[in-house]
N, C-alpha and C positions, 0 to 999 in steps of 0.2 A: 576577612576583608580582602576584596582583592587586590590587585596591583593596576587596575586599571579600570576606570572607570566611565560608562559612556553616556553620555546624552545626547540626546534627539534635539536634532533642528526639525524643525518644520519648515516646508518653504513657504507657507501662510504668513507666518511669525518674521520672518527674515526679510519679504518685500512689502512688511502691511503698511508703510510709511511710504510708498512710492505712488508717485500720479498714476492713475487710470493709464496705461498704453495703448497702442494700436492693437491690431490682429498681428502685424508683421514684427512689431517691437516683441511682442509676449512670445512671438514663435523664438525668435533669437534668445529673450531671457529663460523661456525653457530652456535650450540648447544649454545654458551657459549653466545655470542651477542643475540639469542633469550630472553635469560634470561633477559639480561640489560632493560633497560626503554629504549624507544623511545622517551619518552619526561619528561625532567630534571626539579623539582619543584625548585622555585628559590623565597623565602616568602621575601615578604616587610613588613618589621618590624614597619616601619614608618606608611603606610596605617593601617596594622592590630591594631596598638597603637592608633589609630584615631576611627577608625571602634568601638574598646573599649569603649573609650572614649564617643563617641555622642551614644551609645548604654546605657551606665550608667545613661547619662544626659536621654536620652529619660527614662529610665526604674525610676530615681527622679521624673521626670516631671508625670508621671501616677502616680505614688505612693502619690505625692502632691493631686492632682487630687481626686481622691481618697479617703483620709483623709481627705479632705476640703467634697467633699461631705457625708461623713457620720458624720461629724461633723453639715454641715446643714442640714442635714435629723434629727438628736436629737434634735437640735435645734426648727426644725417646732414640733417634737411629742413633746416637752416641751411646745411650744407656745400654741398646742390644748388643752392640759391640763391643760394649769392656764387660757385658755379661759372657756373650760367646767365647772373650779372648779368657775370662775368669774358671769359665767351666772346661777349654782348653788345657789351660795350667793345672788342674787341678787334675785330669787325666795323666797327662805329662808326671806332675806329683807323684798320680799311684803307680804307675809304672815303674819310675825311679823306688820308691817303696817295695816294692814286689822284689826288682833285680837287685838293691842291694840285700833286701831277705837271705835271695839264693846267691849271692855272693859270701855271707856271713856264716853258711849252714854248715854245720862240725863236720858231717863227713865229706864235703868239696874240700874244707881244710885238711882235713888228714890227706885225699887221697892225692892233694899238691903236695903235699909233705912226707910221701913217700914215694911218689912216681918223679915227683922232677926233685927235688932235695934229698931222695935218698934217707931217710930218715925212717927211725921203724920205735913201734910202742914196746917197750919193757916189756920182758917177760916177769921180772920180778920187780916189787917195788920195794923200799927199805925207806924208815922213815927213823931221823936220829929227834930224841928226846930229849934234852936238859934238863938235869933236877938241880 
């Protein structure tokens, strides 16, 4: 249904109740009936209040739309980023891993423990017993 609806005058219809005129009268009432509208706008207040109405709704439902995905668009570039900063750290991790390794290795230990403390392995070992 539309929002607007028209109908047709006719100008038969609209002077059939008037006296007979002259030739000069009828030239003037053309003039005047040219001017009128041929066809009368007649608005449904009803439909256009509708038409409004699911216009609003459709124009919320985009806007929702919309907001939701640029909410999960931040979301993903948030996710990439505490992934990169996690696969970061964990880099970071093995590295730390590795260098305490070669920090921990017996012979770095000995050869600190006889180049800078002076220190030297037994030649003999003796070991006491209790019975």
């Amino acid at each position: 249904m539309s929002a607007l609806r028209k109908y047709e005058v006719y100008e038969e219809d609209a002077y059939e109740a008037q006296v007979p005129l002259s030739h000069e009268d009828e030239i003037k009432n053309l003039k005047v009936r040219s001017k009128e509208p041929l066809f009368q706008t007649v608005v449904d207040t009803a439909t256009r209040s509708h038409c409004q109405i699911l216009f609003l709704v459709a124009a919320v439902m985009a806007l929702l739309v919309v907001v939701g995905s640029g909410v999960s668009a931040s979301r993903g570039y948030a996710l990439v980023a505490t992934q990169n900063q996690a696969a970061q750290l964990e880099q970071e991790n093995e590295r730390l891993r590795i260098e305490n390794a070669k920090l921990k290795a017996p012979q770095r230990i000995k050869d600190i423990a006889e180049g800078e403390l002076g220190m030297t392995v037994p030649k003999k070992i003796y070991f006491a017993h209790e019975n």
